[in-house]
N, C-alpha and C positions, 0 to 999 in steps of 0.2 A: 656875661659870656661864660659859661663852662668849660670845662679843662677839655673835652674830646672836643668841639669847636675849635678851640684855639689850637691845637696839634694838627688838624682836619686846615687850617688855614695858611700852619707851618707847611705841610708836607706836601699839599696837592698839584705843585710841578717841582717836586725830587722823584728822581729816579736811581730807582735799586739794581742794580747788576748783581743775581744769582753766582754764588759761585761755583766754578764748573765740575766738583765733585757733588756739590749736590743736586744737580742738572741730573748725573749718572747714576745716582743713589734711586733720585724720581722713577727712573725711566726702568732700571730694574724692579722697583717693585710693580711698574704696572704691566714687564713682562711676565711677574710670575703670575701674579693675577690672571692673563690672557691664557698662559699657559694651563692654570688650573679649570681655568672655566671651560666649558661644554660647548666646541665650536665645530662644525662636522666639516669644517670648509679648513681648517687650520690644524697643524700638530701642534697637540696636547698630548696631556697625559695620559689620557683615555687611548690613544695609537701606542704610546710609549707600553703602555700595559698587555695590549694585545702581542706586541711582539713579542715581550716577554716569556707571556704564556706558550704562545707557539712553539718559542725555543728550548723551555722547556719539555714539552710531549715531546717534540721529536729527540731530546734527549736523552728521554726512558727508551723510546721504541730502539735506536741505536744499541743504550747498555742492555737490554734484554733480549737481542736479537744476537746479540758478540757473540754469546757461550755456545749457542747452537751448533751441531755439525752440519754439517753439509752434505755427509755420506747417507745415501740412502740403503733399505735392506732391502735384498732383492725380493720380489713375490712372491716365485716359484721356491722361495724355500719355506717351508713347512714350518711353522711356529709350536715350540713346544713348553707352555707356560711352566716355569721352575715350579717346584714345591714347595709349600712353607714347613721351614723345620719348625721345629718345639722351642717354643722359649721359656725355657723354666724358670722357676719367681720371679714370674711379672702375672699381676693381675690383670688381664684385659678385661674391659669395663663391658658389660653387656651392650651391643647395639655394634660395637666398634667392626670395625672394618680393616682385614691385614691385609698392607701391600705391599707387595715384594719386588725390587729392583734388581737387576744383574747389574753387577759391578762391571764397570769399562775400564781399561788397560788403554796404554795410548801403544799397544801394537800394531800389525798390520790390519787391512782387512779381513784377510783371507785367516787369521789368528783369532780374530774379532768372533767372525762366521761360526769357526770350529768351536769354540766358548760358550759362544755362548744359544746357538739355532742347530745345531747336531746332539747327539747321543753323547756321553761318554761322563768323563767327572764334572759332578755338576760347580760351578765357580761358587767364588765365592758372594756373598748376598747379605742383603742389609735387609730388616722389618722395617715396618715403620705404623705405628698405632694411632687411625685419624679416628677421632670421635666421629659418629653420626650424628648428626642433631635430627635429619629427618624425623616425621613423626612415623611410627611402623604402625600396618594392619597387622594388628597380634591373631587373626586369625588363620594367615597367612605366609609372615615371616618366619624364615627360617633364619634364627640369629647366626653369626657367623662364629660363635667362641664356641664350636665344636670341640670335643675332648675326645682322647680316644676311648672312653669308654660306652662312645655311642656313634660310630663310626658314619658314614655316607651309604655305607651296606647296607646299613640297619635299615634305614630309610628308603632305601633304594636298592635289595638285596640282589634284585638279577637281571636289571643294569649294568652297563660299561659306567666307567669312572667318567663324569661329567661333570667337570667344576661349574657352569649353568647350575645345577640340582644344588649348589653348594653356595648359591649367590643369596640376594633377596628375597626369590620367594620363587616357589618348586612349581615349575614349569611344565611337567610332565603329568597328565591328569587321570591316567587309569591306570599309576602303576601298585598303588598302594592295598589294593581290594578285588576279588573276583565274585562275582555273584552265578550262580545257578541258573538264570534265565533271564535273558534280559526283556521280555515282553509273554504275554498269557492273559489267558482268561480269570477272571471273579470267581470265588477268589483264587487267589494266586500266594502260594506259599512258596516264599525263597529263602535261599542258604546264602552267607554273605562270609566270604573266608578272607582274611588279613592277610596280605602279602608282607608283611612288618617284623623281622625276626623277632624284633624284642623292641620295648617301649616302655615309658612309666604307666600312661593309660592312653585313653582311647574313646572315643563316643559317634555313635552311630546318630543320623538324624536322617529317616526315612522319606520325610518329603510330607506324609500325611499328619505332623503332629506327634506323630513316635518318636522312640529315640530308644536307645538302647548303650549298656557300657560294658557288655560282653565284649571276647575278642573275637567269635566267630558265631554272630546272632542268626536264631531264625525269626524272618516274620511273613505277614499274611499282611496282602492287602485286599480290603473284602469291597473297595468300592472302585469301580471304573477308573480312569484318567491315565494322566504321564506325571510320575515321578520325581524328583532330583535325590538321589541316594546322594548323603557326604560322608566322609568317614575323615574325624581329625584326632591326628595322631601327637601325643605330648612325649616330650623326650628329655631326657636331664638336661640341665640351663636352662630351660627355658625355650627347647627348640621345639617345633611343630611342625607338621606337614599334612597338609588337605589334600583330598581326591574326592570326587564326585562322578556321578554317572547318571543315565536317567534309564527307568525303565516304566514301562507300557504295558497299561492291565487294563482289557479287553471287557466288552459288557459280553455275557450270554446273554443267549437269546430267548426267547417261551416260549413252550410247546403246548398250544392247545387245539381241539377239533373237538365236533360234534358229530355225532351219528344219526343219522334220516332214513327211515320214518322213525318216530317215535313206538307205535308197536308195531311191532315186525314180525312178519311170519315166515320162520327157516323151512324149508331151502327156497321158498317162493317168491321171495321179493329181493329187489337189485338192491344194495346196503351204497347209500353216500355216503364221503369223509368230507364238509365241512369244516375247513383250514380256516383259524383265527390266530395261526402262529404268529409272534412280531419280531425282526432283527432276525430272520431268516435268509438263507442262502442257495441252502439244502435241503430236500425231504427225502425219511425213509421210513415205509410203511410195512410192519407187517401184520399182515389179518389174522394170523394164530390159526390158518390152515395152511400152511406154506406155501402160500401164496405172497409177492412183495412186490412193491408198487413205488416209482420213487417223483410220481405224478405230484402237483401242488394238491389237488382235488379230485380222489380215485373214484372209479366206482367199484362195485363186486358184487361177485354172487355167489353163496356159500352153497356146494353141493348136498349137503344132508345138516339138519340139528345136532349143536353139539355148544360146549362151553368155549367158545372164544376170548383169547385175550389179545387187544387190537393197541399193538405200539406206531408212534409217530415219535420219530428221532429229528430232529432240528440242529443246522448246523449254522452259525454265521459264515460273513465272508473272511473272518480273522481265524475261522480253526475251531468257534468253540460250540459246543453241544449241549443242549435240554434234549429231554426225553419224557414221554407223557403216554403211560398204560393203562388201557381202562380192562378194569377184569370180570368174565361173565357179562360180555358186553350185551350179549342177546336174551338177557334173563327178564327183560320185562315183553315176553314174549306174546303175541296174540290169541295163544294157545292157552285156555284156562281151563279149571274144576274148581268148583267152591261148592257146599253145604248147607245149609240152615239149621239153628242150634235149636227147632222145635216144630213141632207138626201136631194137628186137630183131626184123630182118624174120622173117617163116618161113621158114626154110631148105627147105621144101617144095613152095614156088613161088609164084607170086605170085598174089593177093585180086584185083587187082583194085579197089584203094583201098577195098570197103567194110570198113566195121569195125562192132563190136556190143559190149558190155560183155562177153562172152566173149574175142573179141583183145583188149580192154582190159587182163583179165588179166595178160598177157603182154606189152604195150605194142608189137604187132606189127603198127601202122599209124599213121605220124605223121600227127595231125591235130588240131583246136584243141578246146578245151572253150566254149562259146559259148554267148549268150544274148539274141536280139533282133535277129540278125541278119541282115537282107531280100539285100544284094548283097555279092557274096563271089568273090574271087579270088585262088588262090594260085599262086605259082611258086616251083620248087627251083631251086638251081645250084649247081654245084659250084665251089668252089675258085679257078679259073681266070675264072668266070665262065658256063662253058656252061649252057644252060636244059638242066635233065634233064627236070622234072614240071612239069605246068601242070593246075586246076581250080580250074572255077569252080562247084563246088555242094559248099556244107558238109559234107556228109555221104559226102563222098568226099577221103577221105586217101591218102598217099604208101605204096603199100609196100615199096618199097626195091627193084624191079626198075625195070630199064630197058629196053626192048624186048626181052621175056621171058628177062631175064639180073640175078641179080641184083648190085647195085652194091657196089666196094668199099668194106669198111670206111673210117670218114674221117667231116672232117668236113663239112657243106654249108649250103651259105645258104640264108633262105628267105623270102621278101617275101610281106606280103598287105595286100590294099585292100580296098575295100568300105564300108557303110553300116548301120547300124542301123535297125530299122522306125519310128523315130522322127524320122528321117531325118539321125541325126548321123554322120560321115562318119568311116573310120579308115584309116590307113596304118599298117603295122607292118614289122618286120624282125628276125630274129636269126639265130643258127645252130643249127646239130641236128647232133648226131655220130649214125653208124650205127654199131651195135655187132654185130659179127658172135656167131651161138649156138654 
């Protein structure tokens, strides 16, 4: 028999009586236990802790609500923000931001009021220098560590004082620049003047890819559209100030026509204008006899021959103007004289200058091909100069005799004047060789 047997035989009807503090030692630990554990139906620690916190927050909100007054300012009085004095030797860091507090007195209201919302000695006042951490548009920002050697004037010369322009970033967009026209036609040449008393620099950016660092630029824009003019202005520390504007450049328009019939004969035929203008609004025609016309597609009639010059002026609906002159409009006229630079007389004696499309054949009588023409004068000469033939009625040419002998071969001059029945006027000259058969 083994030893835990034998004890197992000893012991199995004794009975042990616990003693009663450690009954109570049992029974606390297995309230902490119940207490620690996660029971939604019983207080625990987990309720213990919410309360906690609660009593907590509403702790804060009590101490941070104590200090507050209770007194309000009235509306109706006019708030006039103090100024910041100068604070000498202290660097303020770029970006910072000054904010200035009126000092409170525990006086009266109406003490309070006069102090610190009226005119008069300003109280006394405290700085106080918060970093910005924001991040800034430096194209944009106007840093706040203004100096006086670059005042809110500068920037804003004819302006009222407006701490706004003096804040983050300048709010006001057309004060900084004036321009010469803010809209026109192709191209368009403008003046651009700085309203900026003083500055370190400056740069212009036209909107078309230009740019400029003049302080009162000219430019040309030579191609249609709308614009964004900027102008940014750099100033000591590090301040800036942007303005922008837009301006509007117009297309012209083209001025073209044609002239109908192609040959014309003055004063006898009705002349058409033929409009192929494009971007048109307006038409203004003048026919170079003083006569004007402001029709899309005129017609006319020229009282007598003469040198005309025929304008068409073209206007868009924006204001802008092409114009298109043709000069000696009627010089390819229906009315001709021309020559031949050689003739075969008849070796069988002389005509008599008439000719007929039979000597034609044979080109056996110089004389012109013609069309319209009332006064007519011709002279031959030879070489030397000597007058050999002289006529004055068209239909009488040269035939290569000279007082019944015919001329030698060679070559000869031959001038003629005269006038058209239109009444336009010709001079002419060339030579003619004889060719003996």
């Amino acid at each position: 028999m083994s030893i835990r047997e034998l004890f197992r035989r000893k012991l199995e009807n004794a009975e042990i009586i616990p003693d009663a503090s450690l009954n109570a030692k049992v029974m606390r630990s297995l309230a902490r236990r119940e207490f620690i554990r996660f029971n939604p139906a019983r207080f625990n620690i987990y309720y213990l802790g919410g309360i906690l916190l609660a009593g907590i927050a509403t702790g804060i909100i009590l101490f941070s609500g104590k200090g507050k007054s209770d007194r309000q300012i009235p509306l109706d009085v006019p708030y006039e923000p103090a100024k910041i004095s100068s604070i000498p030797n202290i660097n303020i860091p770029a970006g910072s931001i000054i904010r200035q507090e009126s000092s409170r007195t525990n006086n009266s209201e109406s003490d309070y009021r006069q102090n610190t919302l009226k005119p008069g000695p300003k109280p006394e006042s405290s700085s106080e220098i918060v970093q910005n951490t924001e991040p800034r548009d430096k194209s944009s920002i106007i840093p706040a560590n203004i100096t006086n050697s670059f005042s809110r004037n500068d920037l804003f010369p004819k302006s009222a004082v407006d701490n706004k322009k003096l804040q983050a970033r300048s709010e006001n967009n057309d004060v900084l620049f004036e321009i010469s026209a803010l809209s026109g036609c192709v191209p368009l040449k403008l003046h651009f003047t700085s309203k900026v008393s003083s500055c370190d620099s400056c740069i212009w950016m036209f909107g078309d890819g230009g740019y400029s660092t003049e302080r009162n630029p000219d430019w040309i824009f030579d191609v249609e559209g709308e614009y964004l003019v900027v102008l940014k202005v750099f100033g000591p520390g590090s301040m800036q100030a942007t303005s922008s504007r837009s301006v509007k450049v117009y297309p012209k328009p083209k001025a073209r026509f044609e002239i109908l019939p192609e040959k014309i004969v003055l004063p006898d035929d009705e002349i058409r204008f033929l409009n192929y203008s494009t971007n048109g609004f307006g038409y203004k025609w003048d026919f170079g006899d003083g006569n004007k016309s402001e029709l899309f597609e005129p017609r006319h009639k020229y009282s007598r021959f003469s040198n005309y010059n025929v304008q068409l002026i073209v206007t868009s609906e924006y204001g802008c103007n092409d114009s298109l002159v043709v000069v000696n409009a009627f010089s390819q006229s229906e009315y001709y004289i021309e020559f031949p630079n050689a003739f075969i007389p008849n070796p069988e004696g002389p005509s008599g200058g008439s000719y007929s499309s039979k000597s034609d054949e044979g080109a056996e009588v110089f004389h012109p091909s013609f069309s319209g023409v009332s006064d007519y004068q011709l002279k031959i000469f030879s070489k030397l100069g000597i007058l050999i033939f002289e006529s004055n009625d068209v239909n009488i040419g040269w035939d290569g005799y000279l007082k019944g002998q015919l001329s030698n071969p060679g070559v000869y001059v031959w001038k003629v004047r005269g006038s058209f029945r239109n009444g336009e006027p010709f001079i002419k000259m060339g030579d003619v060789t004889l060719l003996k058969n």
